[in-house]
N, C-alpha and C positions, 0 to 999 in steps of 0.2 A: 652679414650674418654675424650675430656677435658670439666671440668666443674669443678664448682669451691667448690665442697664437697667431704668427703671421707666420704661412708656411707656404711656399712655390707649390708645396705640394699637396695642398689642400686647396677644393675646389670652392669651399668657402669664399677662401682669402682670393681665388685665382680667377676662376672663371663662375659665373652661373649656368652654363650649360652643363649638369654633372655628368649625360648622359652622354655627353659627345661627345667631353673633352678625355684624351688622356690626365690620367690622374694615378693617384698611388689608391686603390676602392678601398684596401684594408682600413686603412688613416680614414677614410671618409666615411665608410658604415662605423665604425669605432666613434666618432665623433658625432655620428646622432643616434646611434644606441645609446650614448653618456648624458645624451643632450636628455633623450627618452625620461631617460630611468630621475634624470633632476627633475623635471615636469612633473610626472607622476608623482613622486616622493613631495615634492611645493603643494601639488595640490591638493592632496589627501589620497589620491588613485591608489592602486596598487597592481603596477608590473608584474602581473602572476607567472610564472615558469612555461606555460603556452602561449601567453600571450607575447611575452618576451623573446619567444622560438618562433611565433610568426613575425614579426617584429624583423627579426635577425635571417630570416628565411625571405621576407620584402626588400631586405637587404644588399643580397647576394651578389644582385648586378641591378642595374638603373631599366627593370624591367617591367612590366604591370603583370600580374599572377591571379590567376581566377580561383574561388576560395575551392573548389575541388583541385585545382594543382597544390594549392596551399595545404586540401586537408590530406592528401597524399601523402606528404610532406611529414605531416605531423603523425599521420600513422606509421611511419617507415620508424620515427624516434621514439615511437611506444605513447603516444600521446593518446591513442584510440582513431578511431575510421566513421566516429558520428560527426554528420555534418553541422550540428549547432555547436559545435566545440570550435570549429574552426569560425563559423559566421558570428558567433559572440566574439572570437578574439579581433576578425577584422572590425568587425564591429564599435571595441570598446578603441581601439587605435585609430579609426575614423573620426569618433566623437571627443578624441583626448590629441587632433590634430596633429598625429603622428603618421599619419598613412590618408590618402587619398582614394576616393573611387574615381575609376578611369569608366565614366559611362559608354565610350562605343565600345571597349573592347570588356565591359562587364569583367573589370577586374580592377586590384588595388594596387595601389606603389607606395612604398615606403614615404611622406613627405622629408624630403633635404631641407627643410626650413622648419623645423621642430620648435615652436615659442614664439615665433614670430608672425607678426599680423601680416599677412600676405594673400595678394588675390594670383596666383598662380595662372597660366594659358598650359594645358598641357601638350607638347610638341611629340606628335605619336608617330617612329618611322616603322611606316605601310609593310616594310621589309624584313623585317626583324623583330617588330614591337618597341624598340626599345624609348623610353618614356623619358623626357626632359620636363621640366619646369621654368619655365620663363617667365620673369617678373610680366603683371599685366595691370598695374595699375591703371593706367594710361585706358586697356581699354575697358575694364571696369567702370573709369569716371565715365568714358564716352558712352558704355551701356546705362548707365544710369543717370545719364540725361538726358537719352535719349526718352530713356521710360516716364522721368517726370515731365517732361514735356507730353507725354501721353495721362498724366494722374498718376502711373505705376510707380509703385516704390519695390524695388528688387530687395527679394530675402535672403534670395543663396540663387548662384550662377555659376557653371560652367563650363571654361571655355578650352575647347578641345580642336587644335588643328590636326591634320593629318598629313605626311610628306616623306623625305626620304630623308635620314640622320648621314653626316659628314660619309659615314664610312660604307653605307650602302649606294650611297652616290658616287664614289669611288671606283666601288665592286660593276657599277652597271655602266663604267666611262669605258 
């Protein structure tokens, strides 16, 4: 992840599991909300003040949030209770590769790798929801040899496992 600290306590520098591991979350949403708002600002976009609140509300914990808990959310802070306010913000944060769609649980996550090219696996625990990102290079290349060996050339792919995270396996020993 490039950024310009080494920190024990930053999950960056520490682990890739953001959702598992103990970590300091503040230091870690603070560093890709910063990450965010440089992206945006590089590429002409513009981080608008809802967009930014969902943003920072995908944030909160390493969770996946359906755009009605989202638009909850954003009506509690005076944002309004129409639902294409919240579906254009997750929306323009999906397309500006800042947040992810989590397809079985129809809902988004924050991305923790904000700028960087990455084919992500997302690791969904059954128990709690909560949402890791695991590099998946490896089976990216293997899905997409597979397909050319068939003529397929893949456009966009997501890969979604389902399981129990460190601390619900814990809870059920």
């Amino acid at each position: 992840m490039p950024h310009d600290h080494t920190d024990s306590d930053c999950p960056g520098c520490a682990a890739p599991d953001l959702a598992f591991a103990a970590h300091d979350h503040a230091h870690c949403a603070a560093d890709v909300l910063a990450r965010a708002e440089a992206l945006t600002t590089a590429s002409g976009a513009r981080l608008t003040p809802v967009r930014r609140r969902v943003l920072e509300i995908l944030l909160e914990n390493h969770k996946a949030m359906g755009a009605y808990d989202v638009l909850q959310r954003l009506a509690a802070d005076g944002y309004g209770n129409q639902p294409p306010v919240a579906y254009r913000a997750l929306e323009f944060l999906v397309d500006h590769g800042l947040a992810h769609r989590i397809r079985r649980l129809n809902a988004f996550a924050a991305c923790m790798h904000p700028g960087e090219e990455h084919a992500p696996a997302f690791l969904i625990c059954r128990a709690c929801d909560a949402v890791a990102e695991a590099p998946a290079a490896p089976v990216r290349a293997a899905l997409d040899s597979a397909a050319a060996a068939l003529g397929f050339v893949i456009e966009r792919s997501n890969v979604e496992a389902l399981g129990l995270c460190p601390s619900c396996q814990d809870a059920a020993a």
